[in-house]
Backbone bond lengths (Angstrom), bond angles and torsions (degrees), N, CA, C in turn:
res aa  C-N    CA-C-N  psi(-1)  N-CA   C-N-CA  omega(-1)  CA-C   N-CA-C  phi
1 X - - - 1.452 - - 1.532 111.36 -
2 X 1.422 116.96 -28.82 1.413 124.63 178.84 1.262 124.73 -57.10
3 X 1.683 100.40 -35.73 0.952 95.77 -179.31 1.971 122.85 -91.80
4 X 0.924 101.71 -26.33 1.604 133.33 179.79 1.807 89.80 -53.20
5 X 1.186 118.01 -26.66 1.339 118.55 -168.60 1.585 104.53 -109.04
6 X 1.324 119.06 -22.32 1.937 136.43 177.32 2.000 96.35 -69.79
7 X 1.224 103.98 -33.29 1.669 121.39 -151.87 1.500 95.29 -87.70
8 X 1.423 115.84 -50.42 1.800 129.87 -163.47 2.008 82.50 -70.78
9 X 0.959 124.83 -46.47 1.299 123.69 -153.81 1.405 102.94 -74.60
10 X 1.009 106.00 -59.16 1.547 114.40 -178.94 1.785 116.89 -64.97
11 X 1.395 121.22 -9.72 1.602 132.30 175.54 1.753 94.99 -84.61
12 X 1.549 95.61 -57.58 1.749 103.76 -162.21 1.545 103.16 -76.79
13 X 1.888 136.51 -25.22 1.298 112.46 -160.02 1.574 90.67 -132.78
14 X 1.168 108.14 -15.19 1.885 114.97 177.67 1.274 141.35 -102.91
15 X 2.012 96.56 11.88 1.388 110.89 174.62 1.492 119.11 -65.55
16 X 1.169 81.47 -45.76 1.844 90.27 175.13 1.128 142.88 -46.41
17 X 1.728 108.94 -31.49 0.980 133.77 -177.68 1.471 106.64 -70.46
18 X 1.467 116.34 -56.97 1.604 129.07 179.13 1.528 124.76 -41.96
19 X 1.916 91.62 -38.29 1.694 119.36 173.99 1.348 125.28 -67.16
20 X 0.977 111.60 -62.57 1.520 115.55 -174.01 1.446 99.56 -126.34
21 X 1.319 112.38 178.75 1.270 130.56 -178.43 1.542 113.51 -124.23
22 X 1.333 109.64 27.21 1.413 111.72 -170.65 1.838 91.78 -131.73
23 X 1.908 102.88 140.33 1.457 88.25 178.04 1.679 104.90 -80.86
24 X 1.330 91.54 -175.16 1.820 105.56 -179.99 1.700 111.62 -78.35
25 X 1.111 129.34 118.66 1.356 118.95 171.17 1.314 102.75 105.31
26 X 1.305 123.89 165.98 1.724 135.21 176.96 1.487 91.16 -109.08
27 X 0.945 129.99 13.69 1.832 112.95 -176.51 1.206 98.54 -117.75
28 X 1.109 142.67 8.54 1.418 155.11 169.92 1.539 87.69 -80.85
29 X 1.161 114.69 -43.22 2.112 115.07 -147.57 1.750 94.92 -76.33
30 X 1.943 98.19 -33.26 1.357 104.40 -165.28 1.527 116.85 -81.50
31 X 1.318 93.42 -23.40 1.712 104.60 174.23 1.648 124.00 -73.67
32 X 1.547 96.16 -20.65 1.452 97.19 -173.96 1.797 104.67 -99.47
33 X 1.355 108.53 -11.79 1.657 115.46 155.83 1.311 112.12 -69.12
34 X 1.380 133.01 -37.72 1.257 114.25 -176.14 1.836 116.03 -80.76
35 X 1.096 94.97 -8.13 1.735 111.72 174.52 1.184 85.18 -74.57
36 X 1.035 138.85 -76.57 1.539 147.28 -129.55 1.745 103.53 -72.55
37 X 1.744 94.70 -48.21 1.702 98.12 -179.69 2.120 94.55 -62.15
38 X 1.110 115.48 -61.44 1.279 102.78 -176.58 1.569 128.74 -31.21
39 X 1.761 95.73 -56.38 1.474 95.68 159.61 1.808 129.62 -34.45
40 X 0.875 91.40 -64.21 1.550 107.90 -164.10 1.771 108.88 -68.90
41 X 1.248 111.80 -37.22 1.523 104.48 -179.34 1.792 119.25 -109.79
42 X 1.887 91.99 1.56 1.346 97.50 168.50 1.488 123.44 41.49
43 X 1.360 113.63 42.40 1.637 128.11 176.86 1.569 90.44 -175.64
44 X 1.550 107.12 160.81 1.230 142.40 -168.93 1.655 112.28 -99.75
45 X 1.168 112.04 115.68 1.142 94.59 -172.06 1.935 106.00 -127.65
46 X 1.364 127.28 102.14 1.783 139.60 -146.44 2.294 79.33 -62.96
47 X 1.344 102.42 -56.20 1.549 108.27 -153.71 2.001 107.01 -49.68
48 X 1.226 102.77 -38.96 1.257 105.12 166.90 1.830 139.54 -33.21
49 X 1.534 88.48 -58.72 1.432 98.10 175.40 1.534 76.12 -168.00
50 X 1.943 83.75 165.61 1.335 107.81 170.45 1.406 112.48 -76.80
51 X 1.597 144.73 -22.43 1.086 166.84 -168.54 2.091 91.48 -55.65
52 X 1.457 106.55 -48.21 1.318 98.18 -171.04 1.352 118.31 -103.22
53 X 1.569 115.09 40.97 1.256 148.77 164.28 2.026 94.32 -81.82
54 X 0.946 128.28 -21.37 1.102 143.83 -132.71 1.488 114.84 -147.60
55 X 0.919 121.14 41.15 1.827 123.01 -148.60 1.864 103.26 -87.81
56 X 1.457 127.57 -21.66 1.250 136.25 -135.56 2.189 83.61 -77.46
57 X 1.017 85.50 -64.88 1.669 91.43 -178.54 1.606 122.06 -67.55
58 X 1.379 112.66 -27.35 1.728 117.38 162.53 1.529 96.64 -65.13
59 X 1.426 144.33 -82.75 1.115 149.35 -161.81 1.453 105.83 -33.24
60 X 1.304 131.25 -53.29 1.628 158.09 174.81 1.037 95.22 -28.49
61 X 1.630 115.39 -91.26 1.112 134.36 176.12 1.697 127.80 -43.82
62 X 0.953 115.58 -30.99 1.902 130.68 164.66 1.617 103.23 -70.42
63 X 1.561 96.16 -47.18 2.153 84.49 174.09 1.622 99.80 -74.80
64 X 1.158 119.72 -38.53 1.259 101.37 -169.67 1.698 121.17 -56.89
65 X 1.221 86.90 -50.72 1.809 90.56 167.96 1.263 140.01 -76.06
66 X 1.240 108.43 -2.73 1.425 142.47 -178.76 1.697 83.82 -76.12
67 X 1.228 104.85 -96.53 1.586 122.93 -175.04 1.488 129.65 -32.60
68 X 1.422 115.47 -38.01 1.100 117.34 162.92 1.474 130.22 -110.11
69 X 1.596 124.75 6.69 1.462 126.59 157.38 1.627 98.17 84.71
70 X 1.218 141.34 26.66 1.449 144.08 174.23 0.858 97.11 -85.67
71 X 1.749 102.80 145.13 1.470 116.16 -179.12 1.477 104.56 -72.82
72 X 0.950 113.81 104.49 1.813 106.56 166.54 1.714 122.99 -38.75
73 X 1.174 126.58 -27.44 1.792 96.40 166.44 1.567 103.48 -88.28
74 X 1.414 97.64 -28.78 1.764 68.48 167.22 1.549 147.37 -95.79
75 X 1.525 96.36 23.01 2.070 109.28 168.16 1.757 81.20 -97.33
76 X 1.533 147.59 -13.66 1.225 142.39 -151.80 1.718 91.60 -98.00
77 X 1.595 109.18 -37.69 1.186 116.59 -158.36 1.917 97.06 -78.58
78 X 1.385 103.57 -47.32 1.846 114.15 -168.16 1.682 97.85 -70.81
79 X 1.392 120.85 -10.24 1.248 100.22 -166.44 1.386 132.04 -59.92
80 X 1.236 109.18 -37.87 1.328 107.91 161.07 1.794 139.28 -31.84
81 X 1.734 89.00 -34.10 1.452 86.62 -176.77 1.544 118.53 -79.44
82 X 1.717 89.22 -48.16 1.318 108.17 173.74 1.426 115.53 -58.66
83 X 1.296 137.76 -6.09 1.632 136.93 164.28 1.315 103.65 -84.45
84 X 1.916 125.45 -47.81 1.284 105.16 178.83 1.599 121.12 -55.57
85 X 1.523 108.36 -36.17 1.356 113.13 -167.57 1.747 109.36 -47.41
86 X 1.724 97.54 -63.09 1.470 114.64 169.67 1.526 110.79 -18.17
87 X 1.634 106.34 -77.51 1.541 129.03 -178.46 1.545 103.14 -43.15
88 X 1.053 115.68 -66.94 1.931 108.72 178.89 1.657 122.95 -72.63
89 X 1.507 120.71 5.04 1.210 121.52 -169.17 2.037 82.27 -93.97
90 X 1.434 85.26 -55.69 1.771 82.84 -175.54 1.340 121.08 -63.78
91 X 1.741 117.95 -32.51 1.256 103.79 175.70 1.978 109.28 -76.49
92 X 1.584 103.83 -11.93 1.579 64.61 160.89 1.256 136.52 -94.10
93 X 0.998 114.17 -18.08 1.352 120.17 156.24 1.572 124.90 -29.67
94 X 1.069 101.89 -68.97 1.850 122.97 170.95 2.129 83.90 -39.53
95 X 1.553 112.94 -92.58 1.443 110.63 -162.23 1.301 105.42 -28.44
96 X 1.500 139.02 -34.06 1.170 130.76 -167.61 1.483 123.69 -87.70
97 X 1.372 93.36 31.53 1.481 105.03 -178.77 1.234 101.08 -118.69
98 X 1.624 116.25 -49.12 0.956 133.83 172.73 1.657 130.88 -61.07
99 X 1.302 104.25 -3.85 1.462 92.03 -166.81 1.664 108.85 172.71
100 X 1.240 109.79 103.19 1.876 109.54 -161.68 1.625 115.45 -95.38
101 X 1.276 103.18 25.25 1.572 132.04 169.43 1.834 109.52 -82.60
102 X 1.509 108.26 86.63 1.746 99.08 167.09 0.782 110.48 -24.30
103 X 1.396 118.62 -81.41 1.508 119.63 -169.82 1.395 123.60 -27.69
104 X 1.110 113.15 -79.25 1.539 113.73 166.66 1.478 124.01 -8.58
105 X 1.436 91.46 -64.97 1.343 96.26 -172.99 1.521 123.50 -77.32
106 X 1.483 122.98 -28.17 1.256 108.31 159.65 1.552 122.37 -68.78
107 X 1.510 103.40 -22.83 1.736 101.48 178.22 1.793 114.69 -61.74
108 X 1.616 121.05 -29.06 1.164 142.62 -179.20 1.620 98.71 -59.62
109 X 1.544 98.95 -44.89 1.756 90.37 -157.24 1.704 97.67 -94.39
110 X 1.319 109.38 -26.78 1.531 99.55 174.22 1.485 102.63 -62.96
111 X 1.178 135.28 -63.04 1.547 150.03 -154.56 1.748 102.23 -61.25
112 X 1.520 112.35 -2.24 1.482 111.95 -152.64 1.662 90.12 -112.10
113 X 1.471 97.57 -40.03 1.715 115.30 -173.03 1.526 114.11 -88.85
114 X 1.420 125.54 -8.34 1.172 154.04 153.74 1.694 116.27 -57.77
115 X 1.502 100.30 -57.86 1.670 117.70 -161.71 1.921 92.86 -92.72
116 X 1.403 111.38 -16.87 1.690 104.92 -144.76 2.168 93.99 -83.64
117 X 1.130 114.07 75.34 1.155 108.63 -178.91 1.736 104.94 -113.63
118 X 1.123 132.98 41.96 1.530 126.99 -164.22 2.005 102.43 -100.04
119 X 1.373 99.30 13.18 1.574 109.31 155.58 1.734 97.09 53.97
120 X 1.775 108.29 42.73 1.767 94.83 173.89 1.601 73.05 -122.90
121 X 1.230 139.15 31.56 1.802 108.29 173.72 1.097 107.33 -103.22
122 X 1.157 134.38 35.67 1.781 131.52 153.40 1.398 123.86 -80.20
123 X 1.057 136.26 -164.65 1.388 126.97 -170.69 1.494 105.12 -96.93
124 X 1.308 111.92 107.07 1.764 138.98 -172.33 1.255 106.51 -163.71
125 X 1.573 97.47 166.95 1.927 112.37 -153.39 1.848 82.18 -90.07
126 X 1.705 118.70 -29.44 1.421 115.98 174.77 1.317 119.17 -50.29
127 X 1.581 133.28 -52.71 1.652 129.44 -170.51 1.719 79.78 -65.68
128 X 1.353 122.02 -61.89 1.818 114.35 -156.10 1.748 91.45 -36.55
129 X 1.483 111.00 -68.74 1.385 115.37 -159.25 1.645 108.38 -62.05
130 X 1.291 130.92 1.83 1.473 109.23 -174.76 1.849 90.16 -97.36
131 X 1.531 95.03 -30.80 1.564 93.37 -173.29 1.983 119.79 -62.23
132 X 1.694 100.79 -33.17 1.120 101.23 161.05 1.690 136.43 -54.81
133 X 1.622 87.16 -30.34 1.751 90.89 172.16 1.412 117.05 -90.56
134 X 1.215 120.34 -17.33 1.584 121.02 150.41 1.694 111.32 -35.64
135 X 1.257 93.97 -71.14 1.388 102.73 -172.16 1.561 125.77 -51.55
136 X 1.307 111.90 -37.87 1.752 132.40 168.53 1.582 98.33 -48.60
137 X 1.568 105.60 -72.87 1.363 128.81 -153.65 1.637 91.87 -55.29
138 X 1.511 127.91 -51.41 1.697 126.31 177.28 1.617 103.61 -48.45
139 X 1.458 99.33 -68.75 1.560 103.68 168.23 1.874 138.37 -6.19
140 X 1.458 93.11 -64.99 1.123 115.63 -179.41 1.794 110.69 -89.73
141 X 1.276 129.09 -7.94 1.274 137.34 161.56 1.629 111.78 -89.63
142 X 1.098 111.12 -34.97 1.473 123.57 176.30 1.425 130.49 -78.86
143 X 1.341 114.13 -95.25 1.695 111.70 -179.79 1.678 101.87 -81.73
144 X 1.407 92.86 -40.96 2.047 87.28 -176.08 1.417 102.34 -73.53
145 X 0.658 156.67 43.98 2.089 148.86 170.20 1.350 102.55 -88.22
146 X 0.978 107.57 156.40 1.211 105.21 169.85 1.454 123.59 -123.20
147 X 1.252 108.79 164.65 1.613 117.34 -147.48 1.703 109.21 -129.25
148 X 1.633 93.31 138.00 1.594 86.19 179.01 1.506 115.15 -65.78
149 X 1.286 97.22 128.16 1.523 90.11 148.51 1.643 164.65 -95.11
150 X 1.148 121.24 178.07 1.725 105.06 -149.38 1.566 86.72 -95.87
151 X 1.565 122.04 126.72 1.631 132.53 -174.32 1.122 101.15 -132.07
152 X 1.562 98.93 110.63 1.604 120.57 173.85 1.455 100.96 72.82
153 X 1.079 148.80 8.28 1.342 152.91 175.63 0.754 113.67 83.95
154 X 1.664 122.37 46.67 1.390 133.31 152.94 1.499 120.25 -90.43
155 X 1.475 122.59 134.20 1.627 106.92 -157.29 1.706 82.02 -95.57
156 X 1.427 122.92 -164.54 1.349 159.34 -162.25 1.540 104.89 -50.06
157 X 1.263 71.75 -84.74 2.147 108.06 170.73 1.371 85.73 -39.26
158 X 1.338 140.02 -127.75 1.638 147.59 -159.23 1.998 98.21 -10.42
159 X 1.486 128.61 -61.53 0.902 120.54 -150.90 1.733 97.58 -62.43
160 X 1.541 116.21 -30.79 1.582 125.83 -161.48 1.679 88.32 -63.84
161 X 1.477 112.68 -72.78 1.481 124.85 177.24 1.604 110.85 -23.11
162 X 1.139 123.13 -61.79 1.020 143.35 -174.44 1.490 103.92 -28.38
163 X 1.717 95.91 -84.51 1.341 138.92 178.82 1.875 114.46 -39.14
164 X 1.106 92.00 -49.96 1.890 95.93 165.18 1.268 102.82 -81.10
165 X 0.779 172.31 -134.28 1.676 174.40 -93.19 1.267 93.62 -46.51
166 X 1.210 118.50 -45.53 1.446 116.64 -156.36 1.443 110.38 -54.68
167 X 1.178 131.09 141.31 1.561 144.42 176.33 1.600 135.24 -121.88
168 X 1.604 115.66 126.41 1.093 97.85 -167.83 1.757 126.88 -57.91
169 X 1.748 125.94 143.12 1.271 140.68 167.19 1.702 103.66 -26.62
170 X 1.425 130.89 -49.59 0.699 155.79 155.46 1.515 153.04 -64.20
171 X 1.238 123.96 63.91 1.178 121.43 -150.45 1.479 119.79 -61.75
172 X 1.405 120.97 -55.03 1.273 111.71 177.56 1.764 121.93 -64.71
173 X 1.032 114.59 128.28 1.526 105.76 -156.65 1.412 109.11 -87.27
174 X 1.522 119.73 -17.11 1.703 107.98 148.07 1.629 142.09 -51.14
175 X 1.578 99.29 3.32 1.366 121.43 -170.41 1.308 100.60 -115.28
176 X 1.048 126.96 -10.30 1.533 109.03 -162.90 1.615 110.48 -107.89
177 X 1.315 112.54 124.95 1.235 153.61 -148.77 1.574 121.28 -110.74
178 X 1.353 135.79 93.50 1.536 119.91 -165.78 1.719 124.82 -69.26
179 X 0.872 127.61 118.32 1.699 136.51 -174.12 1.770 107.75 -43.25
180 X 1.237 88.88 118.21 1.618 78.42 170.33 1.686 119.68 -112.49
181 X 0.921 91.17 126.13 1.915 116.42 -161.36 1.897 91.10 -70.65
């Protein structure tokens, strides 16, 4: 399935790459200038552009290329793939919280990489930032969730039981009225 999903990505977000040698869009060219000005003058400067209102993902990207010597149009050119990858590494993660059915979960990430055409996966602080909220959103379904707790040494199960049985004070439900404390 891994790969069936390595293959869809690379037809639908990595043709381009194979094709030309130029990325998609002029805001790719402009994004990797504002890396570059960051690089080079190593301070932030708001009067310049509005772009460095915004420095967290220019800076990123200037260490990133800084550090590893990549040609900048071409991490500008792959970005696409490498954002879907991002986007489906975390959403699977996230499904795997949700749901311990393979299936599922590759159907989630195919159906995601299928549908995911909203034209922000080029090199922008937007694919970084949707991928960051991937990651939150798993986060907060995952280790941060929260969990019933055990009251008076009642485990889970008893509190669920409990909790359904329970019936309104009030039976007819045109009557029922919330308590004010």
């Amino acid at each position: 399935m891994i790969w069936l999903v390595v293959v869809l990505v690379l037809v639908l977000f990595g043709t381009a790459a194979f094709v030309t040698d130029v990325p998609r869009g002029e805001v790719a060219f402009r994004h990797l200038g504002v890396a570059d000005a960051l690089s080079r003058t190593q301070e932030i400067d708001p009067d310049i552009d509005g772009y460095f209102n915004w420095p967290g993902f220019f800076a990123l990207l200037a260490t990133l290329l800084r550090a590893t010597g990549l040609d900048p149009v071409a991490v500008a050119l792959w970005a696409p793939v490498l954002n879907m990858g991002l986007w489906l590494a975390a959403l699977g993660v996230l499904t795997g919280y949700l749901t311990r059915d393979p299936r599922r979960r590759w159907l989630v990430l195919w159906v995601f990489c299928l549908g995911s055409w909203q034209d922000q996966d080029y090199l922008s602080p937007q694919a970084f930032g949707f991928f960051l909220y991937l990651v939150v959103v798993a986060l907060l379904v995952g280790p941060l969730a929260a969990r019933a707790p055990e009251i008076h040494g009642y485990r889970r199960a008893d509190l669920m039981a409990w909790w359904r049985g329970r019936s309104p004070a009030e039976p007819r439900p045109g009557h029922r009225v919330a308590r004010s404390w």
